[in-house]
C-alpha positions in Angstrom: 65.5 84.9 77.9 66.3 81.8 79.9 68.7 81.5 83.0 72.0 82.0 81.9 75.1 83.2 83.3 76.5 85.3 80.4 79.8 86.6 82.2 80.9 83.0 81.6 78.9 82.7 78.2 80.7 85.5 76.6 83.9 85.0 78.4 86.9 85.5 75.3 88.7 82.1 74.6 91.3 84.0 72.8 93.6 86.3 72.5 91.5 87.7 69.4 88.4 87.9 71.5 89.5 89.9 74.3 88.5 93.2 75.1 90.9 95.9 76.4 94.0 96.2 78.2 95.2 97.6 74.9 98.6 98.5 76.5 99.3 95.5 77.6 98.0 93.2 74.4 98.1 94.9 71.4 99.9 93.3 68.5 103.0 95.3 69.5 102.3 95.1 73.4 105.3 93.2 75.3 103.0 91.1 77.5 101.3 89.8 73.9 104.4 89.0 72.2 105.4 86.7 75.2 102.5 85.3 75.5 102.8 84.5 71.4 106.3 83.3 71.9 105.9 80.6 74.7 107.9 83.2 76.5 105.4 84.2 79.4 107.3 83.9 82.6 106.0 83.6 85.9 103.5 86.9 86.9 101.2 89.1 88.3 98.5 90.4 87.3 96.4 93.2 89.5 94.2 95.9 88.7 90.6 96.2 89.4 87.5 93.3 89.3 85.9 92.9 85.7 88.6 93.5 83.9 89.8 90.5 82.4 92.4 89.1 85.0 91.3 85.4 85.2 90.5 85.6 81.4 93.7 86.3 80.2 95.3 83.7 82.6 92.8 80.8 80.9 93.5 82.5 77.5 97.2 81.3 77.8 97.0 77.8 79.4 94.8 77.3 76.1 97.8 79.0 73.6 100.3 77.3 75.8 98.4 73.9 75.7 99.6 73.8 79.6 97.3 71.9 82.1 95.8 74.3 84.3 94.8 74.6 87.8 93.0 77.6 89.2 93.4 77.9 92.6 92.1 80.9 95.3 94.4 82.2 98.2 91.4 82.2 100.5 91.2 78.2 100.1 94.5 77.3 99.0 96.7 74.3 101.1 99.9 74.2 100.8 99.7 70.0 100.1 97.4 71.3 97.4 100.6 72.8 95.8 103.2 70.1 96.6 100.2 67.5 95.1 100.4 69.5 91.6 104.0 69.8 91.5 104.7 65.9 92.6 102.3 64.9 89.7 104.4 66.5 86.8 108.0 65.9 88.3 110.0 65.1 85.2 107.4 65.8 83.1 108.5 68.0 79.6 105.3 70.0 79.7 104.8 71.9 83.1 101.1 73.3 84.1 100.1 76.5 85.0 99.0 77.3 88.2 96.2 80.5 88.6 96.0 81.6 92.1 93.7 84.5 92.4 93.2 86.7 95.4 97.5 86.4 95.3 97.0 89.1 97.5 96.1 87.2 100.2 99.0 84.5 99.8 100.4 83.8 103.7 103.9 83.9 103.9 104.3 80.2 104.1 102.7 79.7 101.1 104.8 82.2 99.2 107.9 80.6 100.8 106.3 77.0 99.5 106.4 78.5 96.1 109.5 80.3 95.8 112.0 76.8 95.2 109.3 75.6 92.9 109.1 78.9 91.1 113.0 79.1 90.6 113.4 75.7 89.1 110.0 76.7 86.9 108.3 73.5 88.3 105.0 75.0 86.8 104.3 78.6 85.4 103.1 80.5 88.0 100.4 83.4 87.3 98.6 85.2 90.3 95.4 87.7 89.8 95.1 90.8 92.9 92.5 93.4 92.9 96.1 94.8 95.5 99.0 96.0 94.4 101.3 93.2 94.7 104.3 95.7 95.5 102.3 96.1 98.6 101.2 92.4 99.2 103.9 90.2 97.9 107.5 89.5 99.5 110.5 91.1 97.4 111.5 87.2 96.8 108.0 86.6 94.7 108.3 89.7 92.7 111.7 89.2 92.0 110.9 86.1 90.4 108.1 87.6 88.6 106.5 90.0 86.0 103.6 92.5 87.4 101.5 93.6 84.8 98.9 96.8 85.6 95.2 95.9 84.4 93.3 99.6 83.7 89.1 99.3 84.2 87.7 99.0 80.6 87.1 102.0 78.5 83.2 102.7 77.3 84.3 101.8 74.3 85.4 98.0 75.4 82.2 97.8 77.2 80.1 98.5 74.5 81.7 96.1 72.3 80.9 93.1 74.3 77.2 94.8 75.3 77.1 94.7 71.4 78.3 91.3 70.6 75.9 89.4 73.4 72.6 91.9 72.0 72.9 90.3 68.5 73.6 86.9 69.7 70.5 86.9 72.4 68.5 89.5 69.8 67.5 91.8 72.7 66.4 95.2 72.5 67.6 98.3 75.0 67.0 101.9 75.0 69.5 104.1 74.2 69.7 105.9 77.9 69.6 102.5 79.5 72.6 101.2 77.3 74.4 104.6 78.1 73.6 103.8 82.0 74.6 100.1 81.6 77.9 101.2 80.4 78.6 104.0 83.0 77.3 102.6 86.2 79.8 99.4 85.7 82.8 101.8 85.7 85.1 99.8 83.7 83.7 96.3 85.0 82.8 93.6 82.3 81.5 91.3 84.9 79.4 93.9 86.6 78.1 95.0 83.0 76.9 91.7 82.3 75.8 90.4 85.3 73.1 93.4 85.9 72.3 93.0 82.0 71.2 89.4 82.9 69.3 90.5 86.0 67.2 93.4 83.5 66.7 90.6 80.8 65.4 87.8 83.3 62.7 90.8 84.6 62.0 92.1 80.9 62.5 91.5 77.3 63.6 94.9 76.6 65.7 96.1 78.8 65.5 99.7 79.8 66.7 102.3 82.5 63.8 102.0 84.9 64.8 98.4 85.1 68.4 98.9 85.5 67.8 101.8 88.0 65.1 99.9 90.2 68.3 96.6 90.0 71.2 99.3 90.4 70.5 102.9 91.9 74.0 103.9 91.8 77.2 103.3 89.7 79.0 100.5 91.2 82.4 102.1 92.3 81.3 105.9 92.4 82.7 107.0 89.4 85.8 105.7 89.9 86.0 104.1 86.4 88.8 105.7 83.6 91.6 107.2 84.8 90.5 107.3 88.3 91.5 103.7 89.2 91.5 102.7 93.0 95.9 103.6 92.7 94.9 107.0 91.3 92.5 107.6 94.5 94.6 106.2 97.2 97.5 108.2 95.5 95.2 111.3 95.9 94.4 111.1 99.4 97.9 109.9 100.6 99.1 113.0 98.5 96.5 114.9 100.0 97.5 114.1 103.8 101.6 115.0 102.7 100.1 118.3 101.6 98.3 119.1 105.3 95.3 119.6 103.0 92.2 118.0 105.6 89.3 118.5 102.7 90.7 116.7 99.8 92.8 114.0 101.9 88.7 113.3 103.3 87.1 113.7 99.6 89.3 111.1 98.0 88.7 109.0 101.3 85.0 109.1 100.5 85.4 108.4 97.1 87.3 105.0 97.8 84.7 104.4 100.7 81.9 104.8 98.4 83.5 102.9 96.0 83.6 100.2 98.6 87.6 100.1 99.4 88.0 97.7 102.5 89.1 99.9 105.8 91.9 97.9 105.8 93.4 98.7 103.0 92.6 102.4 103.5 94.1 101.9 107.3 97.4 100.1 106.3 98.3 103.1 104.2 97.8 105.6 106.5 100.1 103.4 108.9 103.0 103.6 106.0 102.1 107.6 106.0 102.4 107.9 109.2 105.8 106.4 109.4 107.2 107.7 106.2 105.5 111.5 105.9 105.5 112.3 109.3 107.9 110.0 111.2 109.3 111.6 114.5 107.9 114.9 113.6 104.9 113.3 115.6 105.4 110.1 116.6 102.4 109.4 117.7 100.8 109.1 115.1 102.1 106.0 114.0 100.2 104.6 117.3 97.4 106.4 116.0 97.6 104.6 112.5 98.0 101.3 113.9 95.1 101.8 116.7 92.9 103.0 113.5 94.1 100.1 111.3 93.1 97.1 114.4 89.8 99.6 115.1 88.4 99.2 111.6 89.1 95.4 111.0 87.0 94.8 114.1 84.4 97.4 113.6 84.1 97.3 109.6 81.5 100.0 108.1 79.9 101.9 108.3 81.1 103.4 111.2 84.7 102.4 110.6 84.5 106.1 108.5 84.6 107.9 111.1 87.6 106.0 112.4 89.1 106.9 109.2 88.4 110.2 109.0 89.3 111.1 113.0 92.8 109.7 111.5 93.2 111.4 108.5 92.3 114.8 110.7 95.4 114.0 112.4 97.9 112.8 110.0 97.0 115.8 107.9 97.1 118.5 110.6 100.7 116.7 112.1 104.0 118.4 111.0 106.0 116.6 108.3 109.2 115.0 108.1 110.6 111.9 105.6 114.0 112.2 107.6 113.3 108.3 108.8 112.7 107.5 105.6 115.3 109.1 103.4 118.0 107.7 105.5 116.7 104.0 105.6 117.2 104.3 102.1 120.4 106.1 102.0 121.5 103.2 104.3 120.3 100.1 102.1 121.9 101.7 98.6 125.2 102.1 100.4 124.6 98.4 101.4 123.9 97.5 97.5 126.4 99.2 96.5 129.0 97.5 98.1 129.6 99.3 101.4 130.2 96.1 103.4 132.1 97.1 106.6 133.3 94.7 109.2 131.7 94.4 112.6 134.1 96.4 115.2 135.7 93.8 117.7 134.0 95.1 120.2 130.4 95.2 119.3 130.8 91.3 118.0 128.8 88.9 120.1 129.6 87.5 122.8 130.3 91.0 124.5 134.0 91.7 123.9 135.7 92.9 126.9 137.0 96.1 124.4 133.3 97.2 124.4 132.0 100.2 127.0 128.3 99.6 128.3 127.1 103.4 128.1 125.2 102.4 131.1 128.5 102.9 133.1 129.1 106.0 132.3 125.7 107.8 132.5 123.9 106.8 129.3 126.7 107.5 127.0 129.9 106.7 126.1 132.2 107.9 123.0 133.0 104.7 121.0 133.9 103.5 117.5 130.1 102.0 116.2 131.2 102.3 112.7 134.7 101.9 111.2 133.7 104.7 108.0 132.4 108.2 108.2 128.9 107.2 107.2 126.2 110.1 107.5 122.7 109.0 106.1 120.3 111.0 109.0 119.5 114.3 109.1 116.9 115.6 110.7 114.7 118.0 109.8 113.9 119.9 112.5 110.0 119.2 112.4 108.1 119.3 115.5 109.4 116.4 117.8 112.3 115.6 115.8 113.6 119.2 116.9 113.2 117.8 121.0 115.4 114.4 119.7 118.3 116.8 118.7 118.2 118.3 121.7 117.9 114.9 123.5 120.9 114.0 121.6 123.3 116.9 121.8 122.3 116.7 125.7 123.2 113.1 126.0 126.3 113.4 124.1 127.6 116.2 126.3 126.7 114.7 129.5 129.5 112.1 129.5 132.8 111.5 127.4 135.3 108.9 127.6 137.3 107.6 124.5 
C-alpha cells in the first residue's frame, strides 16, 4: 500500500457515515434532530481524542452549507476572530467557527466571543478532550450546549476497520484485528493511524507487526465505560473515602493512560478545598505546591509528587462545611435574598461603624440586617480549634 493518511481518507462526510456516539445521533437523538433542523446552537463538544469531535463539527458546516473556519486555542488571535466576524457583518448566512482545544481558550478570548456569540454573529462550536464545566467561564456555557462524546464501542471500531479492509483489499489475522481494536481503546484515529503504520511495513497485517509498532494499549484500558471522568471520578471518590490504595490505583490508571499532571493536580486542589476544607487547611497549600511542582517537573517523576499528595489528602480528616455553605449562600442570593448594605459597613467608613480593632478584636455589631445561618461546622480536626477561636473571641469583648 502506498503513503496514505487514512484517518483523513476514511474521515465520514455525513451524518450517514458516522460512527458512534449513538446517544447523541441516532435518528431520535436531540443533538441529531438539531442538527437536521438548522436548529444547532452554539456548543461544546468534549470527550476523549478519536472519537469523532472535529468530524461531526465539519459534518454540519457541510448540512448547514455555512462557511467554516477551524481554528486551535493554542494558535488562535483574537484579530483572527474580529477578521471573521467583520467579513460577514450583515451577511444572511453566518459561518461556523471550530475552535478545538476550547479548553485552552484565555479569558480574553472567551470575553472576545461572548458579544459575538449573543447576537449569533457566527455559530460557534468548540471541541475539548476537558470538561468544559471545568474549563470554560459560566458566561460561555451559558450561551451554549455541552454535549458528552463516549470512546467508541468495539463494535464502531470494527466497522470502519471493515470498511477501509475492503476498500484497500488487505488481509489481517484474526488476533491482530482483535488487538487493533482493543489497544485503541475507543480511539478511531489511533485505530487507523497504527493500521497504516502495519500496512506501510507489510501487506498482511498481523499482531507481531502491531505489537513490535504498539506494545501496549494506548490509554491502559481505559476505553468503554471507563472514560478519563469515570477515573478521575474514582480517585477523587477514592480520596473522600480516606481509602490511600484505590485513590493511588485510579491515579496510575490515568497516569498510564497519559493524563497531564496538571489536570490530575488541579483536582486535587478543588479536593482539597471542598472535601477537606479547614478540617486541615494545609492541605490546600499542599494541593497548590503539588499543582506548580508538577507543571515544572512533568513525568515521570511528577508521580511521585502526585502520589506524596494523594497520601495526604486521603489520610486528612474531612469536612465540606466550606463548601455547603458557599452554596447555601449563592441559592439564597438566586433566590431573591437581596439585603441592603447596613449604613455602617457602606464605603466610605461611616462614622456608625465600630473598628473591632478598638475594642480588642471584636466588637458586637449588626453585619447582616436578616437572621441568615448558612455555616456550620463540623467539628473535624482544625475546624474544631476555629470554634474555639471563635467562641473565645466573641467572649473576650462586647459592646452593642
Amino acid at each position: 500500500m502506498g503513503s496514505k493518511n487514512l484517518a483523513l481518507l476514511y474521515r465520514p462526510n455525513s451524518l450517514g457515515e458516522f460512527i458512534g456516539q449513538d446517544h447523541l445521533l441516532s435518528p431520535s437523538a436531540s443533538l441529531r434532530r438539531l442538527i437536521e433542523e438548522d436548529a444547532l446552537q452554539h456548543s461544546f463538544f468534549y470527550g476523549p481524542p478519536g472519537t469523532g469531535k472535529t468530524t461531526l463539527a465539519r459534518i454540519v458546516a457541510d448540512k448547514l452549507a455555512r462557511p467554516f473556519y477551524e481554528l486551535n486555542a493554542t494558535t488562535m488571535k483574537v484579530e483572527d476572530l474580529r477578521s471573521i466576524f467583520k467579513q460577514y457583518a450583515g451577511a444572511l448566512l453566518k459561518p461556523l467557527i471550530f475552535i478545538d482545544e476550547v479548553h485552552r481558550l484565555s479569558k480574553n478570548q472567551q470575553e472576545v466571543l461572548l458579544p459575538f456569540m449573543e447576537r449569533y454573529d457566527a455559530l460557534v462550536i468548540g471541541a475539548s478532550t476537558e470538561n468544559p464545566y471545568f474549563s470554560l467561564t459560566a458566561a460561555m456555557r451559558s450561551r451554549s450546549l455541552l454535549f458528552e462524546f463516549r470512546p467508541l464501542e468495539s463494535e464502531d471500531l470494527l466497522i470502519m476497520l471493515e470498511r477501509v479492509r475492503r476498500s484497500e483489499g488487505f488481509e489481517i489475522e484474526e488476533g491482530a484485528k482483535e488487538y487493533l481494536v482493543d489497544s485503541s481503546c475507543g480511539d478511531m484515529r489511533a485505530m487507523l493511524n497504527l493500521l497504516e503504520a502495519a500496512l506501510a511495513v507489510e501487506s498482511t497485517v498481523t499482531l507481531r507487526a502491531l505489537k513490535s509498532l504498539r506494545p501496549s494499549a494506548l490509554h491502559d484500558g481505559a476505553g468503554g465505560a471507563d472514560t478519563h471522568y469515570n477515573l478521575i471520578s474514582a480517585m477523587i471518590k477514592s480520596l473522600r473515602g480516606s481509602d490511600i490504595d484505590a485513590a493511588l490505583y485510579w491515579m496510575a490508571r490515568l497516569i498510564a493512560g497519559g493524563e497531564p499532571p496538571e489536570f490530575i493536580a488541579r483536582r486535587m486542589v478543588i479536593f482539597a478545598s471542598e472535601d477537606i476544607g479547614n478540617a486541615n487547611p494545609n492541605a490546600l497549600g499542599i494541593a497548590v505546591d503539588t499543582m506548580t511542582a508538577v507543571s515544572r517537573i512533568g513525568y515521570p517523576e511528577a508521580r511521585i509528587i502526585l502520589a506524596q499528595c494523594a497520601v495526604y489528602l486521603a489520610s486528612s480528616p474531612k469536612s465540606n462545611s466550606s463548601y455547603v455553605a458557599v452554596n447555601r449562600a449563592l441559592k439564597a442570593v438566586e433566590n431573591g435574598a437581596l439585603i441592603p448594605v447596613p449604613k455602617h459597613l457602606r464605603s466610605p467608613d461611616h462614622p456608625g461603624y465600630l473598628y473591632p480593632h478598638d475594642f480588642g478584636g471584636w466588637v458586637e455589631q449588626e453585619y447582616l440586617r436578616e437572621d441568615l445561618k448558612f455555616y456550620e461546622s463540623k467539628g473535624a480536626g482544625f475546624e474544631k480549634r476555629l470554634e474555639e477561636w471563635l467562641e473565645k473571641i466573641k467572649g473576650q469583648n462586647g459592646r452593642k
